[in-house]
C-alpha positions in Angstrom: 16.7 -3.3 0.1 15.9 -7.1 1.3 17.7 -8.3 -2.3 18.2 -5.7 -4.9 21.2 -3.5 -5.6 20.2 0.5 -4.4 21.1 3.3 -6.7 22.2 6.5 -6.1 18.5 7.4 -7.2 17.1 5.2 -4.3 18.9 6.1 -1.9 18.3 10.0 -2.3 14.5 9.1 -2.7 14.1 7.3 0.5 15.9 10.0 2.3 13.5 12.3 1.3 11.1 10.2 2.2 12.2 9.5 5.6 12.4 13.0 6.3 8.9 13.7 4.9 7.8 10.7 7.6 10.0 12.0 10.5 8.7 15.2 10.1 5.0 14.6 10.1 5.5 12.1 13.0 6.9 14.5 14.8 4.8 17.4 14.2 7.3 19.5 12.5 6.8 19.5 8.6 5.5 23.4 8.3 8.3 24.1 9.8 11.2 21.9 8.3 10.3 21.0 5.3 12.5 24.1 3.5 15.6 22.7 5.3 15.2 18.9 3.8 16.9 20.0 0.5 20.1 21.6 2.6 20.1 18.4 4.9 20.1 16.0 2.0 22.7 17.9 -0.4 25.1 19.4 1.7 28.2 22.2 0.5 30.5 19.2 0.7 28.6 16.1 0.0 28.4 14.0 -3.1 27.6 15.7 -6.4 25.7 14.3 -9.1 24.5 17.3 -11.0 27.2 21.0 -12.2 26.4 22.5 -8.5 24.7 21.9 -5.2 22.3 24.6 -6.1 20.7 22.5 -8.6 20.8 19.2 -6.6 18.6 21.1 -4.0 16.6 22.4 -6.4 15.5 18.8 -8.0 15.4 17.6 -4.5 12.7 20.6 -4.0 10.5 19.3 -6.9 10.5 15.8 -5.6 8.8 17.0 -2.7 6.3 19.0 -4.7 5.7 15.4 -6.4 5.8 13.8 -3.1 3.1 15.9 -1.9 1.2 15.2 -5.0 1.7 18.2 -6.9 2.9 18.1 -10.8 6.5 20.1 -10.6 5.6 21.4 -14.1 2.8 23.3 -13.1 3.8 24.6 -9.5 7.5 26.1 -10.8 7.4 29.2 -8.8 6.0 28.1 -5.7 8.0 26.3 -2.2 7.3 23.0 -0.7 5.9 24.8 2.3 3.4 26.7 0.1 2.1 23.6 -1.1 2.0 21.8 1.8 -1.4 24.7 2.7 -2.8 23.6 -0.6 -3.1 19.6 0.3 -6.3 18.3 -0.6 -7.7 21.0 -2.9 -8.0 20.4 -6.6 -4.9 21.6 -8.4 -3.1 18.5 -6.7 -1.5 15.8 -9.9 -4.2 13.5 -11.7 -1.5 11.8 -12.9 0.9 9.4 -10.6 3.7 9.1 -12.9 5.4 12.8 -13.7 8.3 13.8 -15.4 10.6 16.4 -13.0 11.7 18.4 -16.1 14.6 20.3 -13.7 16.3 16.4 -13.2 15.8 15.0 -17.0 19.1 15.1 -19.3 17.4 16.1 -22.0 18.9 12.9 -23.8 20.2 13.3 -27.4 16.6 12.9 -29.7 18.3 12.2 -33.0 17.7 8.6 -33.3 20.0 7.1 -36.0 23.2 8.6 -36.6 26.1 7.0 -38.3 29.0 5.4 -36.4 32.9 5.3 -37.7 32.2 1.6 -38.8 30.9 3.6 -42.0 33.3 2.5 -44.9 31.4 4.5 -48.0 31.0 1.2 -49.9 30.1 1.2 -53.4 26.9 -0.2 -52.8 25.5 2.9 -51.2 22.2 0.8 -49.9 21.5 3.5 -47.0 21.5 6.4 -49.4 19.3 4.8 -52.3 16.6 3.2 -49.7 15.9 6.2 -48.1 12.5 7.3 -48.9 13.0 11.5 -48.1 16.9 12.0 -49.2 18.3 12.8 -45.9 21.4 10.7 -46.3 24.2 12.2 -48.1 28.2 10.6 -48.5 30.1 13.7 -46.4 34.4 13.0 -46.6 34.0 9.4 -47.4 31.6 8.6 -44.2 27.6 8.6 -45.0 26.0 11.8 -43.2 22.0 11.7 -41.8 20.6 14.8 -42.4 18.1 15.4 -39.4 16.5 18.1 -40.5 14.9 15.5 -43.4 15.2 12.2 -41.7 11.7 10.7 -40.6 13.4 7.8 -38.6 12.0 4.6 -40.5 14.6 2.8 -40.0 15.0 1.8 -43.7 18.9 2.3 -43.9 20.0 0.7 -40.4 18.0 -2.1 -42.0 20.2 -2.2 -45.5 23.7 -1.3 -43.5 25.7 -4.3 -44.8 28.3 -3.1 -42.0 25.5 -2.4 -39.1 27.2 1.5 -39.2 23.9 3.3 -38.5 23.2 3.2 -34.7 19.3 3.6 -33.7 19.2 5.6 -30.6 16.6 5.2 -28.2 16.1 6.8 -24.7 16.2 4.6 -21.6 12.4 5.5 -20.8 11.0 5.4 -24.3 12.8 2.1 -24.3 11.2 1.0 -21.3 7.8 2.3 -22.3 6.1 -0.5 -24.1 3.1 1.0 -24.8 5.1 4.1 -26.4 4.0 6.4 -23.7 6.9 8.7 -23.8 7.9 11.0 -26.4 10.0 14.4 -26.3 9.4 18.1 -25.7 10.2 21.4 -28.1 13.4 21.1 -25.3 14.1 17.8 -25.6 12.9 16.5 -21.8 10.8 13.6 -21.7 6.7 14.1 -21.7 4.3 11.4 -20.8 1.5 10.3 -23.3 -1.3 10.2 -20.7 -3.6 8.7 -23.5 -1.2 5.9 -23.6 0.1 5.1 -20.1 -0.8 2.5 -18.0 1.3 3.7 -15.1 3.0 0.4 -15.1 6.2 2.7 -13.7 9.0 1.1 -15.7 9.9 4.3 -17.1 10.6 5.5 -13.5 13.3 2.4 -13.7 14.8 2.9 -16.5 15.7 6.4 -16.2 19.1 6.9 -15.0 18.8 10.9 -13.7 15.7 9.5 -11.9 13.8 12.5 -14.0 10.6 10.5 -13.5 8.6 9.5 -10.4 5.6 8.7 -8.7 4.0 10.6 -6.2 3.0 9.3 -3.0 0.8 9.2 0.1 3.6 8.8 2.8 2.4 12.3 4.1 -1.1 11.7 4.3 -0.6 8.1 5.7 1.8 9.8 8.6 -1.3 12.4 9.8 -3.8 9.6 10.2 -1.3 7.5 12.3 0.2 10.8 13.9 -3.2 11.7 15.1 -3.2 8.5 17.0 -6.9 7.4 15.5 -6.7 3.7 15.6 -9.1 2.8 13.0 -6.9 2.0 10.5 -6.8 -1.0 8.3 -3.5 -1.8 6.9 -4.0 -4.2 3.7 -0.9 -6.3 2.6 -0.4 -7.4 -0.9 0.3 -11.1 -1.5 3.7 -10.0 -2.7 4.5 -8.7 0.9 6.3 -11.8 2.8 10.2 -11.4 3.0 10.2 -7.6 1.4 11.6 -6.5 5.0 14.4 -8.7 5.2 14.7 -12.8 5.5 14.5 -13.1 9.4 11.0 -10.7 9.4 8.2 -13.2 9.5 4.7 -12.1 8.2 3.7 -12.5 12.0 6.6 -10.0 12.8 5.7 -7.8 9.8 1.8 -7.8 11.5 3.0 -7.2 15.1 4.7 -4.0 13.8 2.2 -2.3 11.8 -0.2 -2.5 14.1 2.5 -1.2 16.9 3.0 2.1 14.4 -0.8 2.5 14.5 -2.8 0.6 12.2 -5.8 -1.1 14.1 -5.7 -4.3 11.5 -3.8 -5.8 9.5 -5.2 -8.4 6.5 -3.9 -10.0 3.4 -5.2 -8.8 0.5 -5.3 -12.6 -0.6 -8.6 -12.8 1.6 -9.6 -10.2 -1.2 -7.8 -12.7 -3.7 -10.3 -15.3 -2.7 -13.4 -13.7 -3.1 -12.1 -12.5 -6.5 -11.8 -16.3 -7.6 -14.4 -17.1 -6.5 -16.8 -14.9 -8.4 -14.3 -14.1 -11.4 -14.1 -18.3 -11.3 -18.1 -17.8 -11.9 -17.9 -15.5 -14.5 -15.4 -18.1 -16.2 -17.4 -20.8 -16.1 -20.7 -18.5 -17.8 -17.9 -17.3 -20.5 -16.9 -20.8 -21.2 -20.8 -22.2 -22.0 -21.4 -19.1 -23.8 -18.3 -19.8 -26.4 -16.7 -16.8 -25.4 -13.3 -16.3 -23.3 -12.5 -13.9 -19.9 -9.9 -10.9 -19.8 -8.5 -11.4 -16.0 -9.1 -7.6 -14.4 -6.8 -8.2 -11.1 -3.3 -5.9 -12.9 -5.0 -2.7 -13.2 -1.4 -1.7 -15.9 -2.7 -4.8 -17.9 -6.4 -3.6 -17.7 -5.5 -0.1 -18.9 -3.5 -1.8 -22.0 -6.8 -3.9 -23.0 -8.8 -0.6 -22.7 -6.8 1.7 -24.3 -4.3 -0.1 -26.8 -7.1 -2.9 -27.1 -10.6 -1.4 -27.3 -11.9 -4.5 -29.1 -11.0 -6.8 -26.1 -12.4 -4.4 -23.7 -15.6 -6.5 -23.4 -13.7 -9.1 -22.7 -12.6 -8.0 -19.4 -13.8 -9.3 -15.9 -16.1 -7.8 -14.6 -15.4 -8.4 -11.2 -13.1 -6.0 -8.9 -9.2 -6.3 -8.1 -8.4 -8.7 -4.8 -7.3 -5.0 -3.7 -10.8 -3.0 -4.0 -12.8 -6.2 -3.0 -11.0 -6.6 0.6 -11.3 -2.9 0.9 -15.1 -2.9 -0.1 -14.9 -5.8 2.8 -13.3 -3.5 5.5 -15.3 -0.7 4.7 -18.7 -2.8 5.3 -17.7 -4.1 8.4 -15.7 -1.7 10.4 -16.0 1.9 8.6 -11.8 1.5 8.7 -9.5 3.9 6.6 -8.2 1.5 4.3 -4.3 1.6 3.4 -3.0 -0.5 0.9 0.6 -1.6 0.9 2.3 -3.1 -1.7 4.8 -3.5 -5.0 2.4 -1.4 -7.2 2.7 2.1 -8.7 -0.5 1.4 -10.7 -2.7 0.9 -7.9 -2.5 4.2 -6.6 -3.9 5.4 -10.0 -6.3 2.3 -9.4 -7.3 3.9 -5.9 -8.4 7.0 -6.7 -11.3 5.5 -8.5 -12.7 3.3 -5.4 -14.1 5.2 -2.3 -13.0 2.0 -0.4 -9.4 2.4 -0.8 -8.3 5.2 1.0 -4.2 5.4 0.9 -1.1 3.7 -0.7 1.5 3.3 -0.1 4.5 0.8 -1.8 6.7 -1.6 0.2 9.8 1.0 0.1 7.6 4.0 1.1 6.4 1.9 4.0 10.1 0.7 5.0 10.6 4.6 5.1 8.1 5.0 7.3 9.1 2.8 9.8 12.6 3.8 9.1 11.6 7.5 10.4 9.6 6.1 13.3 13.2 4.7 14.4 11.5 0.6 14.3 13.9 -2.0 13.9 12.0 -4.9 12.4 15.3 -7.1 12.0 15.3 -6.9 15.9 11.5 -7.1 16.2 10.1 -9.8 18.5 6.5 -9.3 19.1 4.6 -11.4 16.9 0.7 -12.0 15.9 -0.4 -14.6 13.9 -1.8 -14.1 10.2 -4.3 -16.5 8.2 -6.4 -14.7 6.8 -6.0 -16.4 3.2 -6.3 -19.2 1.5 -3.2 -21.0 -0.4 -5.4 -19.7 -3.6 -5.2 -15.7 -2.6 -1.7 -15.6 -1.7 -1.1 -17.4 -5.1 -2.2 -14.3 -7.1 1.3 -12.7 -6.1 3.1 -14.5 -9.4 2.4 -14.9 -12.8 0.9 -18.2 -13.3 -0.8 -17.9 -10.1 -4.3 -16.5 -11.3 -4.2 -19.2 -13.8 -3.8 -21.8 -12.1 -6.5 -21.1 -9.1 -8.8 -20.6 -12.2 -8.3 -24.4 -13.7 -8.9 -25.4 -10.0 -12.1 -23.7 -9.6 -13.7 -24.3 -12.9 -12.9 -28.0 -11.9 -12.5 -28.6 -16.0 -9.7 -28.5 -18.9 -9.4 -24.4 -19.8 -7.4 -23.0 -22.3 -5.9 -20.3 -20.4 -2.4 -18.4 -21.4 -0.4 -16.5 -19.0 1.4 -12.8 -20.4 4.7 -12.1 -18.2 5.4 -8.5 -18.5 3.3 -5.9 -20.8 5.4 -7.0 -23.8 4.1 -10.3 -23.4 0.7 -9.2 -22.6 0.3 -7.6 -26.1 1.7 -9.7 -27.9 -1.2 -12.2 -26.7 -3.9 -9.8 -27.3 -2.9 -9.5 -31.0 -2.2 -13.2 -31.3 -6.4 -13.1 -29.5 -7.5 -10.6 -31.8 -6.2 -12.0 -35.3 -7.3 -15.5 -33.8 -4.0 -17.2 -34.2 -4.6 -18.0 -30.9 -7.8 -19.7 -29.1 -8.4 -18.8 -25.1 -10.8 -19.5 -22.2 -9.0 -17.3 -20.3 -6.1 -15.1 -20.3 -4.5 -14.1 -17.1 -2.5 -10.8 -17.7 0.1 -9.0 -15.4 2.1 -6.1 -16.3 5.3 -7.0 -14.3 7.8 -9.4 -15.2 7.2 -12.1 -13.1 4.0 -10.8 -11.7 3.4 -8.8 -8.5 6.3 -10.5 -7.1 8.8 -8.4 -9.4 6.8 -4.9 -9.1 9.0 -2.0 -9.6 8.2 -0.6 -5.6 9.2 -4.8 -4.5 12.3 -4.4 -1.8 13.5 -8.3 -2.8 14.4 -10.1 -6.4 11.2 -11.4 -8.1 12.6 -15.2 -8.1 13.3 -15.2 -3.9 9.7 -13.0 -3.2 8.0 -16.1 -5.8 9.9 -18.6 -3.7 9.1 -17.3 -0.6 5.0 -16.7 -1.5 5.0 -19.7 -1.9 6.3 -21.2 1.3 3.8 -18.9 3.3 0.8 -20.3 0.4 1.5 -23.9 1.7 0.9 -22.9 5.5 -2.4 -21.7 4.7 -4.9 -23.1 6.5 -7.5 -23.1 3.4 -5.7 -24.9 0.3 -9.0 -23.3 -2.1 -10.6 -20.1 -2.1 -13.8 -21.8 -2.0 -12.4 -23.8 1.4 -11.8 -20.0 3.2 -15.0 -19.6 5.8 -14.7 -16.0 4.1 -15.5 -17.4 1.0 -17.7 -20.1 1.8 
């Protein structure tokens, strides 16, 4: 990575997904793909699970996920069988998955008493509890499990803090409390409830849960050699590959490993302003307030955590769909979207006009198995496509900011940071305790800029955003001759 410490979990990820690449660049997947799980976890390589038999086997059902197929549901069958059923229905609806083989099962009981437990007199835990489960066992208070329904009552009363709540790292993550537990204890996904923000895919230190990806598909088109490919690059993009790799270095590349074009998304950016800017301005003098629509993890939140507000969101496209819609009407381009986002591959499959994505890591593996150097990368080509306003939408803040400038007038606009953040607004929006014009909502901490597939720390991608939004040739969205 550019700027973030790898874990063990990255780094046996991107080696699968660098042999997934190599193999399809090279014509040889049907035939190799069985032997990835024996190259990756060797007889006398580094263990992380009881035996090398098991490490393979997890490694196998990350490549079922990779190929786009739930694990859970394709048990008995190989990599190489599924590879014969790409494209056909049975292949995941759902982007995040849980790879039941890797999860720990983590311990479920979720408050258990700790030796700071001194049996006071006082007995607070064992009179507030509202079913009985808590019992005094050899001078040391004693949860019964089998009765407890996990209120919370007596860690509350603990005068000594004794009763410990315990929480899985995902369900801890998950702030829309879209994991919960199996009858064996491995984690299941509340697809009601997720957004597919992917910070459960973080948090989780056996890597248990992942997203599945489009590196295979995106490797035929260019394999094939068809140039009419459209590579679009999130606003997030500049300095993911590494300080000295210039956006016109990054541009030069992709279009050397086969795309045809190469455009910021922040061209798409702009004509989102623009027109969401509108829709602002016709909220405003109707004494109503806009929902911004550009995070599609922050859209799902509204719409299902927040059905009241779901009127209240734009109407207008993501900066990711519009370019797309843009590419589509005037070249007939595959589109491929690249960029720090799990959520907008869920986001994709909902929009003819976007045809692949793929994140900033899956495309370093790409270019890792197509042997490019890009720190030693000279050619360059020159990209301009946005104005300072589109490549502003890469950080929280941004949004709001190009909105005030565009409605030319005093908004009331609030910015939520992170989904957390994001509902807490909503409530505040719903009960009235706080008054908006507009509300500019992005599921990430920091915005784009510290998405969970970013290669670089969310303050130094910010920074570097924007450097590149002050060279723009248009300073306004309105300015860009795309725009205009």
């Amino acid at each position: 990575m550019a700027g973030n410490t790898v874990s063990e979990i990255v780094k046996i990820k991107r080696k699968i997904y660098i042999e997934l690449a190599k193999q399809v660049l090279n014509n040889e997947i049907e035939n190799k793909i069985s032997k990835i799980p024996f190259k990756i976890a060797k007889e006398d390589g580094e263990r992380y699970r009881c035996c090398v038999h098991k490490e393979r086997a997890i490694i196998e059902e990350r490549i079922k996920l990779v190929l786009g197929f739930d694990p859970k549901l394709h048990k008995n069958e190989k990599p190489v069988d599924l590879l014969k059923k790409r494209g056909q229905e049975d292949c995941c609806d759902n982007i995040v998955n849980v790879i039941e083989l890797a999860c720990d099962s983590c311990p479920i009981d979720k408050y258990t008493v700790t030796d700071s437990c001194r049996n006071c007199v006082a007995h607070k835990c064992v009179n507030t509890c509202p079913v009985d489960a808590i019992v005094t066992i050899q001078n040391k208070a004693f949860i019964d499990q089998k009765k407890c329904i996990e209120c919370g009552k007596c860690r509350e009363v603990c005068p000594y803090g004794a009763i410990h709540e315990n929480i899985r790292p995902c369900v801890r993550a998950c702030s829309v409390d879209a994991l919960t537990s199996n009858s064996e204890r491995k984690a299941k996904i509340d697809y009601e409830k997720c957004v597919d923000c992917g910070s459960c895919i973080r948090a989780c230190p056996f890597g248990a849960i992942s997203d599945s990806t489009e590196i295979v598909n995106v490797c035929r088109t260019i394999q094939k050699g068809k140039r009419n490919i459209t590579a679009l690059l999130a606003p997030s993009f500049v300095g993911q590959f590494g300080a000295k790799v210039k956006p016109e270095i990054l541009k030069s590349a992709l279009k050397e490993i086969g795309f045809d074009e190469v455009i910021e998304v922040g061209l798409g950016a702009d004509l989102v302003a623009v027109e969401e800017s509108q829709e602002l301005k016709e909220k405003i003098m109707e004494d109503d307030f806009l929902l911004s629509s550009c995070c599609p993890s922050f859209k799902k939140t509204v719409q299902k955590h927040f059905e009241e507000l779901k009127p209240k969101i734009s109407k207008t496209v993501s900066p990711m769909v519009k370019i797309a819609e843009k590419v589509k009407e005037d070249t007939g381009n595959k589109t491929v979207f690249i960029g720090p986002c799990i959520s907008k591959k869920a986001e994709s499959c909902k929009y003819d006009s976007v045809d692949h994505v793929l994140t900033f890591e899956e495309l370093m593996c790409i270019m890792v198995a197509a042997e490019m150097n890009l720190a030693s990368y000279e050619k360059k080509e020159g990209i301009k496509d946005s104005s300072s306003h589109g490549r502003q939408f890469a950080f929280s803040g941004g949004l709001s900011k190009v909105m005030e400038d565009l409605t030319e007038k005093e908004i009331k606009t609030v910015k939520g940071n992170g989904l957390d953040e994001c509902q807490k607004l909503l409530n505040e929006i719903m009960t009235g305790e706080t008054e908006i014009d507009f509300m500019e909502g992005m599921a990430c901490q920091g915005g784009c800029a510290g998405g969970p597939a970013n290669l670089n720390k969310s303050k130094v991608t910010k920074k570097l955003v924007e450097l590149f939004s002050n060279q723009a040739e248009y300073k306004r969205a309105d300015q860009n001759e795309y725009t205009a």
